[in-house]
N, CA, C and O of each residue as an XYZ file, in Angstrom:
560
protein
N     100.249    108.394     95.705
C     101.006    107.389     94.986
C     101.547    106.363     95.981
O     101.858    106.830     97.076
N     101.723    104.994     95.792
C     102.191    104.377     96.430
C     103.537    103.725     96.546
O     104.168    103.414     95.536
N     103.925    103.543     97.591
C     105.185    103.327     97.613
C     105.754    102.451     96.889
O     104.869    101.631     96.646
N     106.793    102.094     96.347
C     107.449    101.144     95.705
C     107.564     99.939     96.697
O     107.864    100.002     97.889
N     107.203     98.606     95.810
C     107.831     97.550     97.170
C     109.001     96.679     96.313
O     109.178     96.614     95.096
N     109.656     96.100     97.315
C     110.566     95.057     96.217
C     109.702     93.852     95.725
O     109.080     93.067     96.440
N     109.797     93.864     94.197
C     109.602     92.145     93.339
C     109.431     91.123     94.000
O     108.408     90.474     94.218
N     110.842     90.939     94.438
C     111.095     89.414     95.046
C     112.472     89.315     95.730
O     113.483     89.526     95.061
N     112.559     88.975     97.155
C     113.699     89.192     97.758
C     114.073     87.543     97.936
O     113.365     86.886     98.699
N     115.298     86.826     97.155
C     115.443     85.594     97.089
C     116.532     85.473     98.205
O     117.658     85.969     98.173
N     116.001     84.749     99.154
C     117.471     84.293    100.336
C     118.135     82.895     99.677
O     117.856     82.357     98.605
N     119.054     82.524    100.641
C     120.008     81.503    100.261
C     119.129     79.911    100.772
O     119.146     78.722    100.455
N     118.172     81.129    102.076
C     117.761     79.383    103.048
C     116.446     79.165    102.226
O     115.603     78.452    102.771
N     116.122     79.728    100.868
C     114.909     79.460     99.996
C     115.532     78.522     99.341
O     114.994     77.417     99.276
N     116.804     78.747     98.706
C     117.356     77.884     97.962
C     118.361     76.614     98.966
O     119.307     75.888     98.663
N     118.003     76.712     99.551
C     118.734     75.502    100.118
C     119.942     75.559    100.762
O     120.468     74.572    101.275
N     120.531     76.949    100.763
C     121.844     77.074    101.013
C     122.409     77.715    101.973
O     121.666     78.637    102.311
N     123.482     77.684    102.665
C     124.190     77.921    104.128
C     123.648     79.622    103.908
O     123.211     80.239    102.938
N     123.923     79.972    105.288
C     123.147     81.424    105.007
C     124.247     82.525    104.189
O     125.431     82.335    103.911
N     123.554     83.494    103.976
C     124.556     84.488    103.117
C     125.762     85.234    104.222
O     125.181     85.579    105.251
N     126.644     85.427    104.247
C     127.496     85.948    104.795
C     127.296     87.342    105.383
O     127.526     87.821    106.493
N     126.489     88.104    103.590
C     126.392     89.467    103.816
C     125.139     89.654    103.274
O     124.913     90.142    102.166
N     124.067     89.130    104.332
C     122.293     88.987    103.514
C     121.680     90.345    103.163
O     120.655     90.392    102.482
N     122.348     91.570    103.661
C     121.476     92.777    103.778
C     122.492     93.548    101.843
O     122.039     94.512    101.226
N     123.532     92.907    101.480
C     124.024     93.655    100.603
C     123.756     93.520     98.800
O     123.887     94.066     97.704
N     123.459     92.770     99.271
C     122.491     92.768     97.670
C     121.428     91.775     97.312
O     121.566     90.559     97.449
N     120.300     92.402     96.820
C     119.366     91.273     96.563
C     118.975     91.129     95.137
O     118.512     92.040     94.451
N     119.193     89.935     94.754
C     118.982     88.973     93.607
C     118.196     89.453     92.871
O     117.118     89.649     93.431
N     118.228     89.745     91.846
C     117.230     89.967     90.368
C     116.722     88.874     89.826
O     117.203     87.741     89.852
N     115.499     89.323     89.213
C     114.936     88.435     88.700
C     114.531     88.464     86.844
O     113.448     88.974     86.557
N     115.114     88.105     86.072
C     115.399     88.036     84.817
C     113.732     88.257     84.227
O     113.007     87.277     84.397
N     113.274     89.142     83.737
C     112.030     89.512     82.551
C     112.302     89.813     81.104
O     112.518     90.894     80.556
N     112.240     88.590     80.620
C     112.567     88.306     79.382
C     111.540     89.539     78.659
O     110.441     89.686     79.192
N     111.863     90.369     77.529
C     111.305     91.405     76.739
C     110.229     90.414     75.723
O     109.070     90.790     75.548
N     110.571     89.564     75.304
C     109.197     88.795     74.489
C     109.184     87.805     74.651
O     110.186     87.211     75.049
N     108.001     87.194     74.400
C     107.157     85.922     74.912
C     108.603     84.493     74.896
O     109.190     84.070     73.900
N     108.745     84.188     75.944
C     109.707     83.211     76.151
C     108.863     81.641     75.410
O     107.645     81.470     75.350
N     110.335     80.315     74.743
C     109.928     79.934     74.354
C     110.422     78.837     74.610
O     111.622     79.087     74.495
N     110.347     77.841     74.865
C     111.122     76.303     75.692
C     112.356     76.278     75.454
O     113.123     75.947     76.358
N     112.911     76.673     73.995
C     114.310     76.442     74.034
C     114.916     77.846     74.275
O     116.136     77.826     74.116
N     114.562     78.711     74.516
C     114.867     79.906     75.394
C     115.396     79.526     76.937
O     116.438     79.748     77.554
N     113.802     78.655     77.322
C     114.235     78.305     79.054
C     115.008     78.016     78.713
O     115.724     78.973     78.417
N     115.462     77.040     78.498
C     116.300     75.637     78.440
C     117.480     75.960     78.427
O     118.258     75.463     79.241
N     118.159     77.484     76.870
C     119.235     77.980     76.937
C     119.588     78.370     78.828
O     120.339     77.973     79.719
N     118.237     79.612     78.582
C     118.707     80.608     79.869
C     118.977     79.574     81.447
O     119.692     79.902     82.394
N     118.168     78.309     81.316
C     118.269     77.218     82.725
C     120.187     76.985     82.581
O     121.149     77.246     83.303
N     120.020     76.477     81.483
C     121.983     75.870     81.011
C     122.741     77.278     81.724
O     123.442     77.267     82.736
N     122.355     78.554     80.828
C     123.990     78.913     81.473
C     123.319     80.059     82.811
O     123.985     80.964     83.313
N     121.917     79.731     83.168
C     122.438     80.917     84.613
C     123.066     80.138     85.986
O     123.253     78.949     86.245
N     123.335     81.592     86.853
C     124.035     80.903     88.022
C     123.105     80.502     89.284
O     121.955     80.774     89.629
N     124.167     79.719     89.807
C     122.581     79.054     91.032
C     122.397     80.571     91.700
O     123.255     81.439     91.865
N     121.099     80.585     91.996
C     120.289     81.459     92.471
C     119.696     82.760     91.491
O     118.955     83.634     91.941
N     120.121     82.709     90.229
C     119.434     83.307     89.436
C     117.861     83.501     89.094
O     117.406     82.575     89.766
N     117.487     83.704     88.889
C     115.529     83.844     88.594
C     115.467     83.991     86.980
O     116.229     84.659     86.281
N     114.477     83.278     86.606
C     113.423     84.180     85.624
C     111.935     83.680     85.999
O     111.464     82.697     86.571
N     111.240     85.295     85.160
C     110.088     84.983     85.224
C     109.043     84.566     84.082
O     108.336     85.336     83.432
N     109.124     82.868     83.967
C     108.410     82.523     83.250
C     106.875     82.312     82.594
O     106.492     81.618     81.653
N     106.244     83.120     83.408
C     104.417     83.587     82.980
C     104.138     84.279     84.025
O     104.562     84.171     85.175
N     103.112     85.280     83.388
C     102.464     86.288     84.575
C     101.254     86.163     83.945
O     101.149     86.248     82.722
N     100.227     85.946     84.768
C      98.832     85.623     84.529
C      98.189     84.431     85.929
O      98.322     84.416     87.153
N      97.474     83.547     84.916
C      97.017     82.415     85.728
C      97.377     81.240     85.016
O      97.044     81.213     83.831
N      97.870     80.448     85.393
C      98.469     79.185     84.437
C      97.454     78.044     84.152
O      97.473     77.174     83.282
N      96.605     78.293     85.097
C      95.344     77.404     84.942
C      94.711     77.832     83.860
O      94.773     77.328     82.739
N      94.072     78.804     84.206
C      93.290     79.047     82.681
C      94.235     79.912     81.942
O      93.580     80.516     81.093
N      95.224     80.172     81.899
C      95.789     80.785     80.631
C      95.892     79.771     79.447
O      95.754     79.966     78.240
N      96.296     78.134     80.452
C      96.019     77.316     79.301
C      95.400     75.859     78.890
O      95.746     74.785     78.399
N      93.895     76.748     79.582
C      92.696     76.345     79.122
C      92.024     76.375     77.656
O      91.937     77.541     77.269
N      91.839     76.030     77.311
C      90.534     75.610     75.880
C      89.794     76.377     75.525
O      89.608     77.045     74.507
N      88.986     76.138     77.250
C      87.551     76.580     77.437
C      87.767     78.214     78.268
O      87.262     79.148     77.645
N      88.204     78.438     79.097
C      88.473     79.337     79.999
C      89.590     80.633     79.665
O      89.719     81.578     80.443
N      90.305     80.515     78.479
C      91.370     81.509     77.965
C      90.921     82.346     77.362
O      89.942     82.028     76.687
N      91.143     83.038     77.330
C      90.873     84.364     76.108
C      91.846     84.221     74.712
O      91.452     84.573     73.601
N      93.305     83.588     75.003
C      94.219     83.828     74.491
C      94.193     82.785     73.175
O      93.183     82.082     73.187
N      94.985     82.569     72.179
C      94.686     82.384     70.603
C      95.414     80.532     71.335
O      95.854     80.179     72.429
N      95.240     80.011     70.346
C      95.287     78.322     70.355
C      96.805     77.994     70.258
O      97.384     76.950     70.558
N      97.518     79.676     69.539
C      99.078     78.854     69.575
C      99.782     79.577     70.961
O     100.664     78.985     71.582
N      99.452     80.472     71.230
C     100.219     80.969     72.302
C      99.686     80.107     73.630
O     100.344     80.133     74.669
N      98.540     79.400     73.531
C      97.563     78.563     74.550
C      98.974     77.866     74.709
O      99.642     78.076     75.721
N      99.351     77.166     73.857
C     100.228     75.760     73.364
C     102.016     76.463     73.752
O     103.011     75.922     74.234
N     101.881     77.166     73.508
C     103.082     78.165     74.008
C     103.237     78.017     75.163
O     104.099     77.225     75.544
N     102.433     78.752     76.105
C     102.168     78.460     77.793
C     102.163     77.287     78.212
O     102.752     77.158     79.284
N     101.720     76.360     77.781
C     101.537     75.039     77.832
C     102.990     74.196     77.686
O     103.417     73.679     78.718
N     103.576     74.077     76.747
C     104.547     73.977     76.705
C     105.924     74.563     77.655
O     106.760     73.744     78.035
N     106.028     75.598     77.892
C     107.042     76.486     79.290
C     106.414     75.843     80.308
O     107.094     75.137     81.053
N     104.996     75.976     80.518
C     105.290     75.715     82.083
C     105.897     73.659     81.930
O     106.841     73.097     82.484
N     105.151     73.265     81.239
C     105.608     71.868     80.955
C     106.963     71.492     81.251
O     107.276     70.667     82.109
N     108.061     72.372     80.227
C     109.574     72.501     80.220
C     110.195     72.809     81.572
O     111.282     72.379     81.958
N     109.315     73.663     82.291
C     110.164     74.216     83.730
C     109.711     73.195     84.469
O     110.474     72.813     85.357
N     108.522     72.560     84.333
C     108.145     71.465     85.767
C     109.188     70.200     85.209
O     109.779     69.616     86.117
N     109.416     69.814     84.070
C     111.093     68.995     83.477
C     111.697     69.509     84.119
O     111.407     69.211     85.278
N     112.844     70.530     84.028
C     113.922     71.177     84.650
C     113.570     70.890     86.030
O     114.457     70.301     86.648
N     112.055     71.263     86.951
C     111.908     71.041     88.154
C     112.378     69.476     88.788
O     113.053     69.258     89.795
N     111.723     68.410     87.754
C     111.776     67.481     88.126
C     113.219     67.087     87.939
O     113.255     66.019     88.551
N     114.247     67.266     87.539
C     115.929     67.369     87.267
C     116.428     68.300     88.031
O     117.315     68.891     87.416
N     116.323     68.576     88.743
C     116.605     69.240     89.790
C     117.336     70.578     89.566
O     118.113     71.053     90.394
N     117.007     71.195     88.291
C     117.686     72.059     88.426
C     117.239     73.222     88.688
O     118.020     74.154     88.880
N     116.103     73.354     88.733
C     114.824     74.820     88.899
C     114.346     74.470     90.577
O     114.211     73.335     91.034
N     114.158     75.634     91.252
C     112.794     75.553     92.260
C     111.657     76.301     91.398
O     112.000     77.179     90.606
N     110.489     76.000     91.533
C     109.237     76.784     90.519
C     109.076     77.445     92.085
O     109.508     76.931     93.117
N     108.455     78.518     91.987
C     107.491     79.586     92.727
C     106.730     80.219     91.914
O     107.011     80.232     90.715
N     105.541     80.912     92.437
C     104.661     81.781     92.328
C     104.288     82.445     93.403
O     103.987     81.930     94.479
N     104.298     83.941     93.071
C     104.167     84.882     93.606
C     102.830     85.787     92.916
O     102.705     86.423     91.869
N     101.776     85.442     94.259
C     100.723     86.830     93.843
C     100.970     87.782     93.842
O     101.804     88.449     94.454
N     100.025     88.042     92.903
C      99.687     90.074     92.433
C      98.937     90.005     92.778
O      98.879     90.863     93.660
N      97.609     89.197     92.708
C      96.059     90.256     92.971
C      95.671     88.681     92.450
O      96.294     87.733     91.972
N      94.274     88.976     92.832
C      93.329     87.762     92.183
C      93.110     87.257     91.011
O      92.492     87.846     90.124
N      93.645     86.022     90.907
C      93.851     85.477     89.360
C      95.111     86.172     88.443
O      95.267     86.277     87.227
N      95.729     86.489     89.319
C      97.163     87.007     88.484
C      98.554     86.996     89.546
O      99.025     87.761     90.388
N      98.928     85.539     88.920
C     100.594     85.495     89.505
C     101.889     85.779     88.625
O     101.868     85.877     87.398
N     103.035     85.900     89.436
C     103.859     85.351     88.860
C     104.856     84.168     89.037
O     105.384     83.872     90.109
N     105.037     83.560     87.905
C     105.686     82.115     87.970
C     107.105     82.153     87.892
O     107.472     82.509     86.772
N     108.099     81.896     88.737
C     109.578     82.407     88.469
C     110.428     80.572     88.819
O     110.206     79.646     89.599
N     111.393     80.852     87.752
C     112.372     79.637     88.030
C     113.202     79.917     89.063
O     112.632     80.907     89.522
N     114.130     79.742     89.738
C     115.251     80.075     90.281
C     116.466     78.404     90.039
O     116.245     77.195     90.115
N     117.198     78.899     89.861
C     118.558     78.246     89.395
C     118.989     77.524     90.518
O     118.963     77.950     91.673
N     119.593     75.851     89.965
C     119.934     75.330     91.429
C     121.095     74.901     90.880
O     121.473     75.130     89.731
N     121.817     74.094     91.956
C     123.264     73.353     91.522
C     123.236     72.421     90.767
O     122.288     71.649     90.912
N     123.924     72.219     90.025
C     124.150     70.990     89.038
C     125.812     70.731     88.247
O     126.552     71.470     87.597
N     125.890     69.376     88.680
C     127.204     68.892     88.520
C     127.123     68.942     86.911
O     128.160     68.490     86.426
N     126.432     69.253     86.198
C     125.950     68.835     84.584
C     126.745     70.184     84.187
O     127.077     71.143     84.885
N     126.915     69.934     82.923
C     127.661     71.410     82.066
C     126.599     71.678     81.435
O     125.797     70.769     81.220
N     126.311     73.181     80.928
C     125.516     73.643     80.233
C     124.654     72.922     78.617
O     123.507     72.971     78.173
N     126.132     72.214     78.096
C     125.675     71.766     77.105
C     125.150     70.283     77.350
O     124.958     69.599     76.345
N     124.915     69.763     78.529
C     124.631     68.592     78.804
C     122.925     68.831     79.675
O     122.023     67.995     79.624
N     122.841     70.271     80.477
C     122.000     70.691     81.174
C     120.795     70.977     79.456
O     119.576     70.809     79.435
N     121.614     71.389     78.345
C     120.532     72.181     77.492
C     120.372     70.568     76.722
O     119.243     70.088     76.820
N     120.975     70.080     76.292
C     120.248     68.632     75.904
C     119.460     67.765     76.593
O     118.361     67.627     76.055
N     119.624     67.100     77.631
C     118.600     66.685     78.621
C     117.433     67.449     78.660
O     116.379     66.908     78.327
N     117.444     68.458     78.964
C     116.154     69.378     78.804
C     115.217     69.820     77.964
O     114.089     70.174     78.306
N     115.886     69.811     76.240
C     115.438     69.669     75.032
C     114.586     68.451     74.768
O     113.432     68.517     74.345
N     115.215     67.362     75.038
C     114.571     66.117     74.920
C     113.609     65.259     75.777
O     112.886     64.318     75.449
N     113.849     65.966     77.189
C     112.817     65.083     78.390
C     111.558     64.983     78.031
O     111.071     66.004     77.545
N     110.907     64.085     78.122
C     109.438     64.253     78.365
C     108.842     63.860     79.695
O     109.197     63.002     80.504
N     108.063     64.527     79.702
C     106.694     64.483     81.084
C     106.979     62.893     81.453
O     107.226     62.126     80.523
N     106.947     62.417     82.771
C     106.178     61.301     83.226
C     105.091     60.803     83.024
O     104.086     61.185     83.623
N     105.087     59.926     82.208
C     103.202     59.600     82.153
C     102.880     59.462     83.410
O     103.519     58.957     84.334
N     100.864     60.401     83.356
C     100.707     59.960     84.698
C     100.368     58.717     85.633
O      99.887     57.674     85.190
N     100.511     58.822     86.269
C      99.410     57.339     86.736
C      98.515     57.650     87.199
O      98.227     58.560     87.976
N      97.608     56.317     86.387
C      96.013     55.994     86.853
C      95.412     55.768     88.496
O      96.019     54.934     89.168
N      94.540     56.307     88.974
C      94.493     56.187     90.224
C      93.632     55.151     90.615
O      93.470     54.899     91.809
């Protein structure tokens, strides 16, 4: 049997921040929502966690999980995936998420938010975020 390893060990100098005082005494959890998370889920859980909090928002491959052509998975949950990662790269671009991914094995990561500072209150963090849309891209 093999040994247990840790998840994900989140430091302070990942997130941007002066080092931990007491780095060896506890390490950070990472939030696994029990069913399929859903934009205004993030959006709640982005509003009220604390900086350096985690969740993990898809485990798979994000490329083809929400693919067309390349998924296995049904057309609304396609649109599901599609939508979260959409919502967290918003939150990314508002500075309130770092995105990571962390491999498992070939063609299977996981995608985790982690929580940053923000002068915004929750109910101002969960409206902005409800309503943003994508940057259109530009043409090259």
């Amino acid at each position: 049997m093999l040994a247990p390893t840790k998840f994900l060990e989140i430091t302070q100098a990942h997130l941007g921040l002066p080092p931990d005082p007491m780095p060896l005494v506890q390490e950070r959890k990472v939030y696994v929502p029990t069913v399929a998370l859903s934009e205004a889920n993030l959006c709640d859980w982005i509003a009220s966690a604390s900086v350096g909090q985690a969740i993990l928002y898809h485990e798979g491959l994000l490329l083809r999980d929400r693919s067309e052509i390349s998924s296995d998975r049904s057309t609304k949950e396609r649109a599901r995936i599609h939508a979260l990662a959409r919502r967290a790269w918003i939150a990314c671009e508002f500075g309130l998420v770092h995105l990571f991914s962390q491999r498992i094995s070939d063609n299977n990561y996981r995608y985790l938010a982690i929580r940053t500072s923000s002068s915004l209150k929750p109910p101002e963090i969960r409206a902005q975020l409800r309503t943003a849309q994508p940057a259109p891209r530009k043409a090259h």
